[in-house]
N, C-alpha and C positions, 0 to 999 in steps of 0.2 A: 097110703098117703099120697096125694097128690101136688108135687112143687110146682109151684108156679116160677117159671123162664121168664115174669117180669120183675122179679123178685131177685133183687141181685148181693148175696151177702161179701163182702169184703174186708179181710183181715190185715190187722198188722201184727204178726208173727211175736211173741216174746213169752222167753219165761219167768218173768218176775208181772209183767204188764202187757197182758194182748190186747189192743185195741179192737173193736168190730162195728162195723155200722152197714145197715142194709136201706137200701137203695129200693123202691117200685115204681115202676115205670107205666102208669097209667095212663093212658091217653097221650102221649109222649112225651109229658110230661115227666121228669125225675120227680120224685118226693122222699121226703127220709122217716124212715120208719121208725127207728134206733139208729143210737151212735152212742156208746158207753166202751166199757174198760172191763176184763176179767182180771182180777187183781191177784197175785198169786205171789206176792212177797213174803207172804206169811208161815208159807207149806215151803219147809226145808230141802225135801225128798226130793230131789228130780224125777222119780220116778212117779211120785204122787200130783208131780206137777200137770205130769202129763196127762196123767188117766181124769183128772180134774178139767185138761183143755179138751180131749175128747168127748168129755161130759159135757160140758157148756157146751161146747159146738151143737154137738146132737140137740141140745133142747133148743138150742135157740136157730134151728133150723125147723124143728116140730113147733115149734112156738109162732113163726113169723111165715113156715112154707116155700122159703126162699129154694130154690135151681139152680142158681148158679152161683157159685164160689172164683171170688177174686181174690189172691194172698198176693205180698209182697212176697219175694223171693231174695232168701238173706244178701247180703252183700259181703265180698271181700273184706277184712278187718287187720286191726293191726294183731287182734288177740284172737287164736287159732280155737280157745275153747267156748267165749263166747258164738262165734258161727255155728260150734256143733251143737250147741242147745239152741241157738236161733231154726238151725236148722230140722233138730228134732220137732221143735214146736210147730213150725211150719207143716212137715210129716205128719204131725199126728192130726192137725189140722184137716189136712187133705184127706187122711184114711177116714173122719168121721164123715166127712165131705162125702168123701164114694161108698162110704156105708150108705148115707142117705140118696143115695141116688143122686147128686148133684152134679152140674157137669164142674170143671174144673179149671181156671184159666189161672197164669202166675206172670206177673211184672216184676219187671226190675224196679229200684225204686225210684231209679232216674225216668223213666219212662211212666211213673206215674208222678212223677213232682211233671214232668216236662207234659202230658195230656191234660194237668191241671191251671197251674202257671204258665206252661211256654218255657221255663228255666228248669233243667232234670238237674240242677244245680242248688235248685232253692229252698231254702230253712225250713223246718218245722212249721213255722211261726208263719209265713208267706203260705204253705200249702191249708193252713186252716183257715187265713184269712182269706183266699184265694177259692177252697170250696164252698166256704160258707156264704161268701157272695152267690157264687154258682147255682145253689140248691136253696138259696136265701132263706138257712137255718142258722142259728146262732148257736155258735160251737163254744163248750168252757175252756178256757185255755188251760187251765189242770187238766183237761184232756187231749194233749195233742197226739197221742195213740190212736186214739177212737176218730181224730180227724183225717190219719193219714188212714186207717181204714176205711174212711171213707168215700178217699181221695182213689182207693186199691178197686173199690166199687166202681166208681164214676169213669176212673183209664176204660174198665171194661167195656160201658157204654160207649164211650168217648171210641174205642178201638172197632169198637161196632157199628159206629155212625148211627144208632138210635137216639143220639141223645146233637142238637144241632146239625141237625141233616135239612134242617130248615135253612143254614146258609149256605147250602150246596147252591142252593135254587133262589137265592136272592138277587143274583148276578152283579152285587155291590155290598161292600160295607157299607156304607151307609144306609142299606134299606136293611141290612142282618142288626145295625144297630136301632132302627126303629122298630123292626121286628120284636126286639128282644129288650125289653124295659126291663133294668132290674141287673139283666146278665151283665152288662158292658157300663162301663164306668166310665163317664166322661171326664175330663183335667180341662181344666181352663185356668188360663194364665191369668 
């Protein structure tokens, strides 16, 4: 099997709700291929949780061909046992990832709210509204998993400079905002 390196899957780690959404970078262009939810409320087992997230993963890398894997990587919490299932999830994530041959890249979540927004600060709500300008796809708001997944996508490019490397070389805002109809959002008073 052959993955495609434009092809970029990115996860948001959970074992009740993983969000995922893959990213192709054609022509340098981003586009969104998917952006949905593996829903696993319903499977009690932890253990069955997980052999379920290494199954989804694997298909839905056989299914779209995607190379490179971007997860969020859990965060500090008040409750020690949530983390260690965040964290499993994450793991098992990753091991279907390098089964398949994928390369493997992991963000903080601040560092994908803040490649997204500008604010590593910023709500759920602000990073779906915030990508979905960006890739100008329209996100369900019952899914804001599958948004920051693929917000976990986009850091990557974003970190990569394939994706607005075009205002590298504008030598003004103002010509990165004409450049970019759609991406940049004007406010007038």
């Amino acid at each position: 099997m052959r993955l495609s390196k434009q092809r970029i899957l990115g996860i948001d780690p959970g074992t009740n709700i993983l969000g995922y959404g893959i990213i192709d970078l054609q022509g340098g262009q981003p586009k969104v291929l998917a952006c949905s939810v593996i829903e696993l409320k319903s499977i009690e087992d932890q253990q069955t949780k997980l052999k379920e997230i290494f199954l989804q993963i694997q298909e839905i890398v056989e299914t779209y061909q995607t190379g490179i894997l971007s997860i969020e990587l859990p965060f500090y919490g008040k409750n020690a046992q949530s983390m260690l299932k965040l964290g499993r999830a994450q793991g098992v994530a990753i091991a279907a990832g390098i089964l398949m041959d994928m390369e493997i890249y992991e963000f903080s979540a601040k560092k994908i709210k803040k490649s997204v927004t500008g604010n590593g600060n910023a709500s759920k709500e602000q990073v779906a509204d915030m990508i979905s300008r960006l890739l100008n796809y329209k996100i369900d708001s019952r899914y804001l998993d599958a948004s920051d997944a693929l917000a976990a996508a986009y850091c990557y490019l974003s970190m990569n400079r394939k994706v607005g490397a075009e205002a590298k070389n504008t030598g003004s805002w103002t010509s990165f905002i004409k450049n970019n109809p759609g991406r940049v959002i004007s406010v007038k008073d």
